[in-house]
C-alpha positions in Angstrom: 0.0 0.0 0.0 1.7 3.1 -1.1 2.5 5.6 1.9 0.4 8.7 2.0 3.2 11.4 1.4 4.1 9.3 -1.6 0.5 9.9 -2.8 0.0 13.3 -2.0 3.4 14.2 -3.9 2.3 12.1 -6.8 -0.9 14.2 -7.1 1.1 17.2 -6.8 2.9 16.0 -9.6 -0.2 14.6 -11.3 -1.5 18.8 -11.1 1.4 20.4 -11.7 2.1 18.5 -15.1 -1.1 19.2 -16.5 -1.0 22.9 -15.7 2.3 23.2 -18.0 0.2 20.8 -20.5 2.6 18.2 -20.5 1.4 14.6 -20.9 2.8 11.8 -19.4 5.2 10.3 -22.2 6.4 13.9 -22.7 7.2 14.2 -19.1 9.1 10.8 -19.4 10.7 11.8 -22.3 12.1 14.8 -20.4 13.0 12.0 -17.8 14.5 9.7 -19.6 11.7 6.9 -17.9 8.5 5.9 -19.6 5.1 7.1 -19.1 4.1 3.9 -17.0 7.0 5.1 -14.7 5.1 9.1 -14.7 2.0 7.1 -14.0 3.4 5.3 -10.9 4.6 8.2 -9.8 1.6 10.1 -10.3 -0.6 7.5 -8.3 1.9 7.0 -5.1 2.9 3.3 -6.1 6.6 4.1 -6.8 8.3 6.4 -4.3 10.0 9.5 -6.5 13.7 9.8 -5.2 15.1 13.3 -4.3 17.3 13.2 -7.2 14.7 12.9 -10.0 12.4 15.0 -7.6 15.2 17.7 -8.6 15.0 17.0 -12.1 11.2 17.3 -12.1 11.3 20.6 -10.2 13.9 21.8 -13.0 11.4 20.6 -16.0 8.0 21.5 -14.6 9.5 25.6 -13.1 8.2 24.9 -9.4 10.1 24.5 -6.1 11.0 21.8 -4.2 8.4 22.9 -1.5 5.2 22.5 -4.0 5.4 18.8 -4.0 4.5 19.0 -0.3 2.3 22.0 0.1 -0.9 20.4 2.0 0.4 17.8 3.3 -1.4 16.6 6.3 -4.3 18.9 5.6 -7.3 16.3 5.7 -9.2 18.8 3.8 -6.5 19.3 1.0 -6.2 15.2 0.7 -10.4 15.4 0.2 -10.4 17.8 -2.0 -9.3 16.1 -5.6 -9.1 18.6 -8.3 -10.6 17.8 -11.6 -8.8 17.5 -15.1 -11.0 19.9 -16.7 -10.6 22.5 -13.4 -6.7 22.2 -13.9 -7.3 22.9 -17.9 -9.3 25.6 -17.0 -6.9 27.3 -14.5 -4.4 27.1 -17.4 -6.0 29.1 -19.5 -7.4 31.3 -16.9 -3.7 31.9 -16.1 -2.8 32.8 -20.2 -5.3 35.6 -20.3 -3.3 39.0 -20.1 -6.0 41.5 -19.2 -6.7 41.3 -15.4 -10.0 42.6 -16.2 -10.8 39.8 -18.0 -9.6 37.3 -16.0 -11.2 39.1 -12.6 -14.6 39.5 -14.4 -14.7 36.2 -15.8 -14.4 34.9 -11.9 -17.3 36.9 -10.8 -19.0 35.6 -13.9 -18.6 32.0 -12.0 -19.3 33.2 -9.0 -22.3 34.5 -9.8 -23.3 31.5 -12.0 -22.6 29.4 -9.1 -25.3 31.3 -6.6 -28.0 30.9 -8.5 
């Protein structure tokens, strides 16, 4: 049974690669492993050693320290985000004009009271 912080790192990993729209075999590629080998990764099954931790940290432009952000937080381990709210928050982030981007949130927040 994998160990929780393996998991929680593996999601971390799992978010993070989709936010830079990499898929799995081109994170591998980047690697030098296979996708199957991203995939273990990604689910907590195989434990990601600090070395290629470092590697990951170089290819995917985050810090060491994102990999364990909410760690421990029951809510943060409930709390799975979505494919499609990851997408989204991509191309959220791409959108120049802060006036966009702060309208189209109240847009969803309003959509989401009613």
């Amino acid at each position: 049974m994998p160990h929780p912080t393996d998991v929680h790192v593996g999601h971390r990993l799992r978010e993070v690669r989709i936010m830079r729209g990499l898929t799995q075999t081109q994170l591998g590629e980047r690697l030098g492993i296979s996708f199957q080998q991203v995939q273990k990764y990604e689910k907590g099954t195989n434990r990601i050693g600090s070395s290629r931790l470092w590697d990951m940290c170089g290819i995917l432009d985050v810090p060491v320290s994102f990999f364990f952000e909410g760690l421990g937080d029951e809510k943060a381990d409930d709390e799975k985000i979505s494919r499609r709210a990851l997408q989204l928050a991509k191309e959220l982030d791409r959108i120049e004009d802060d006036d966009v981007k702060t309208n189209f949130l109240q847009l969803l927040k309003v959509y989401n009271t009613n």
